[in-house]
C-alpha positions as CSV (number, residue, x, y, z in Angstrom):
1,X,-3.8,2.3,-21.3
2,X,-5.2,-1.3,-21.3
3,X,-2.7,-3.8,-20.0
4,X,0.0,-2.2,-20.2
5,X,2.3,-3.1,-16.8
6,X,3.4,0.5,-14.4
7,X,7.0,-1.2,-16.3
8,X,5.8,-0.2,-19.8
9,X,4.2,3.1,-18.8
10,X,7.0,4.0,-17.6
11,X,9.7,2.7,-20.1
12,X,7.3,4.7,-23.0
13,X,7.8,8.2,-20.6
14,X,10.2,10.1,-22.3
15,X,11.7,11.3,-19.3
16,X,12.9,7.8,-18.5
17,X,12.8,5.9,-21.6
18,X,16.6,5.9,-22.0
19,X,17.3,5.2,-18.7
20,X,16.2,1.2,-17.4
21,X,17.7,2.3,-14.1
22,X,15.5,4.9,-13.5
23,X,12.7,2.9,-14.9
24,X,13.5,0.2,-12.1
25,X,13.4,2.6,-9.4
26,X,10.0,4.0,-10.6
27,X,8.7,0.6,-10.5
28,X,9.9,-0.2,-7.2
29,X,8.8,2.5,-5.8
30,X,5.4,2.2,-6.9
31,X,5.4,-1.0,-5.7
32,X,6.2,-0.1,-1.9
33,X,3.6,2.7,-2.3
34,X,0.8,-0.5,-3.1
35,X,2.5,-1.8,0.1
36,X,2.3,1.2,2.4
37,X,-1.5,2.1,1.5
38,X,-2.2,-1.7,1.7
39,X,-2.1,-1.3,5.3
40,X,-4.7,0.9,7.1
41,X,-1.8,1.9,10.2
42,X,-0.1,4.1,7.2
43,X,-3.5,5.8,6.7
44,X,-5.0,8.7,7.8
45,X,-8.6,8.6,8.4
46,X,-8.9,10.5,4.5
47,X,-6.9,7.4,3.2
48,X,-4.0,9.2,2.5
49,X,-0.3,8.6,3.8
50,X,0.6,9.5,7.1
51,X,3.5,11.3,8.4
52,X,5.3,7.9,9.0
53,X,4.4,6.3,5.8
54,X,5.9,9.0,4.1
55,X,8.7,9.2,6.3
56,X,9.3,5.5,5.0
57,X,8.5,6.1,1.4
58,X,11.2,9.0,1.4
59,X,13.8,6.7,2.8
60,X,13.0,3.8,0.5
61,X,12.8,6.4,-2.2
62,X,16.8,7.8,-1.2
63,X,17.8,3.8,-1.0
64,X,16.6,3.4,-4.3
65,X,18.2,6.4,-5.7
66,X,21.7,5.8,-3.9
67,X,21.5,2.2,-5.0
68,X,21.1,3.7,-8.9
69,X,24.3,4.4,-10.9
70,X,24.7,6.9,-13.1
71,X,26.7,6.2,-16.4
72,X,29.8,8.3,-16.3
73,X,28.4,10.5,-19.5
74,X,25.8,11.4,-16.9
75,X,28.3,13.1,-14.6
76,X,29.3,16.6,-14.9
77,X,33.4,17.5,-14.0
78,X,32.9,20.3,-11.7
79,X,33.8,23.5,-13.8
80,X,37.7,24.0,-13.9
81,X,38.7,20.9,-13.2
82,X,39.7,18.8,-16.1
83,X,42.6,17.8,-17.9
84,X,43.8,21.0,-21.0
């Protein structure tokens, strides 16, 4: 992909392409995964997360989503609820 920035890779995903928010949280959450394997206390002895570090990157990864607004057009009225 060249130079291309985790940013750009993800604002080209169609998935998240129309959504910046989205796009934010994916690259902040890539950034605390750099961040939790950057330290070998997170690691198992493989190199891979352990229970705690994943522990943390769930919790970062619900702040990050609760912190996120949806636009309204995103939200579904619950069925039978709405105005005639």
């Amino acid at each position: 992909m060249g130079d291309l920035s985790i940013r750009d890779v993800l604002a080209k995903t169609e998935a998240l392409s129309q959504d910046k928010a989205l796009v934010d949280v994916g690259v902040r959450l890539f950034e605390f995964v750099q961040f939790l394997l950057d330290e070998d206390e997170n690691l198992t002895a493989a190199g891979n997360l352990n229970n705690r570090a994943r522990e943390r990157l769930r919790e970062r990864l619900d702040e990050l989503l609760t912190a996120t607004t949806l636009p309204e057009t995103a939200v579904a009225e619950p069925e039978g609820e709405g105005t005639p």
